[in-house]
C-alpha positions in Angstrom: 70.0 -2.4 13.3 66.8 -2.7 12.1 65.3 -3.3 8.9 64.7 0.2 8.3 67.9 0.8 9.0 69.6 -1.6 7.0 67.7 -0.7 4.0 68.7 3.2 4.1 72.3 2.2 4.4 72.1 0.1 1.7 70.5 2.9 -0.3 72.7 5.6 0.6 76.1 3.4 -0.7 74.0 3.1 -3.8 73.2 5.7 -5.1 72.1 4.9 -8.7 69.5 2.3 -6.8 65.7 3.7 -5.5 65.3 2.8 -1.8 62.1 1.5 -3.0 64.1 -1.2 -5.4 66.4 -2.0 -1.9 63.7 -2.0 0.3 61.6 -5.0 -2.3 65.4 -6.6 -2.8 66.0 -6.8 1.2 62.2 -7.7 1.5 62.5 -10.7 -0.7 65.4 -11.8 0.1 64.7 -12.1 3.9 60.9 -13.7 3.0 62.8 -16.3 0.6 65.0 -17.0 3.7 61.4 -17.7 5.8 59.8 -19.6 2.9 63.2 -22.1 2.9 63.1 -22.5 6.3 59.4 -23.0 6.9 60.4 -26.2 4.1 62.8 -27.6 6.0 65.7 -26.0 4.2 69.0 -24.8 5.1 70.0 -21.1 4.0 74.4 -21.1 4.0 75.2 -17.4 3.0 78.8 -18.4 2.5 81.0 -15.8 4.8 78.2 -14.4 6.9 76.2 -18.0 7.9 73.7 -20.7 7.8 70.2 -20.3 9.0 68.6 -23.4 9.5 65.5 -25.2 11.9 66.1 -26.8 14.9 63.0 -28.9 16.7 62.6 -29.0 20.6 60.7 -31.7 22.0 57.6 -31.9 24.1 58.5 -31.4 27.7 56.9 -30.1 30.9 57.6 -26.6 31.9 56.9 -24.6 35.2 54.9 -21.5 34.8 57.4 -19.0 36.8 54.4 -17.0 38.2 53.0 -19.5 39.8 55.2 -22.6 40.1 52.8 -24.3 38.8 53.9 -27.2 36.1 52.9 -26.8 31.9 52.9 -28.7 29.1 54.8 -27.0 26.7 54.0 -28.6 23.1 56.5 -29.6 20.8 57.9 -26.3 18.5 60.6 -25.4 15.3 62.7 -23.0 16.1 65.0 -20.6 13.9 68.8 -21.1 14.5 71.9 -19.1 12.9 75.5 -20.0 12.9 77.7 -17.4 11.9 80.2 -18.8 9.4 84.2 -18.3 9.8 84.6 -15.2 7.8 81.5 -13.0 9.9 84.1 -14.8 13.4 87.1 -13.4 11.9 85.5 -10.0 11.2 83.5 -9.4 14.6 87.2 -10.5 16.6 89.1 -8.6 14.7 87.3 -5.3 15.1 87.0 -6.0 19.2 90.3 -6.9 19.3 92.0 -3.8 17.2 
């Protein structure tokens, strides 16, 4: 699902909203989740999960082209852990 997506289904289940109000709801929501992030912060949406930053060193990488060996600088990456409930609810639908 995309964005998009996601906003037009939110729209259609709510009907007295404007997809204009979801689509600046969903919008802000996901850039607060950036801004937080970009601080340092951890975002825990209790039941779905907890977005947070992970670092990953400096290290020397191979270009797979060539073979040839890279330095590959030291980054901050986005992680996600889904919490318990969003488990639950993606074994139970596979497994019914």
């Amino acid at each position: 699902m995309i964005k998009s997506e996601l906003i037009q289904r939110i729209a259609s289940r709510n009907g007295h909203l404007y997809q204009r109000d979801v689509e600046t709801i969903v919008t802000t929501i996901l850039d607060e989740i950036a801004l937080a992030l970009a601080r340092g912060d951890r975002v825990e949406l209790r039941g779905f999960g907890a977005f947070s930053v992970k670092r990953r060193e400096a290290r020397t990488g191979r270009n797979p082209r060539t073979g040839e060996q890279v330095s590959v600088e030291e980054k901050s990456v986005p992680f996600f852990k889904t919490g318990k409930e969003m488990r639950e609810r993606l074994n139970e639908t596979s497994n019914g």
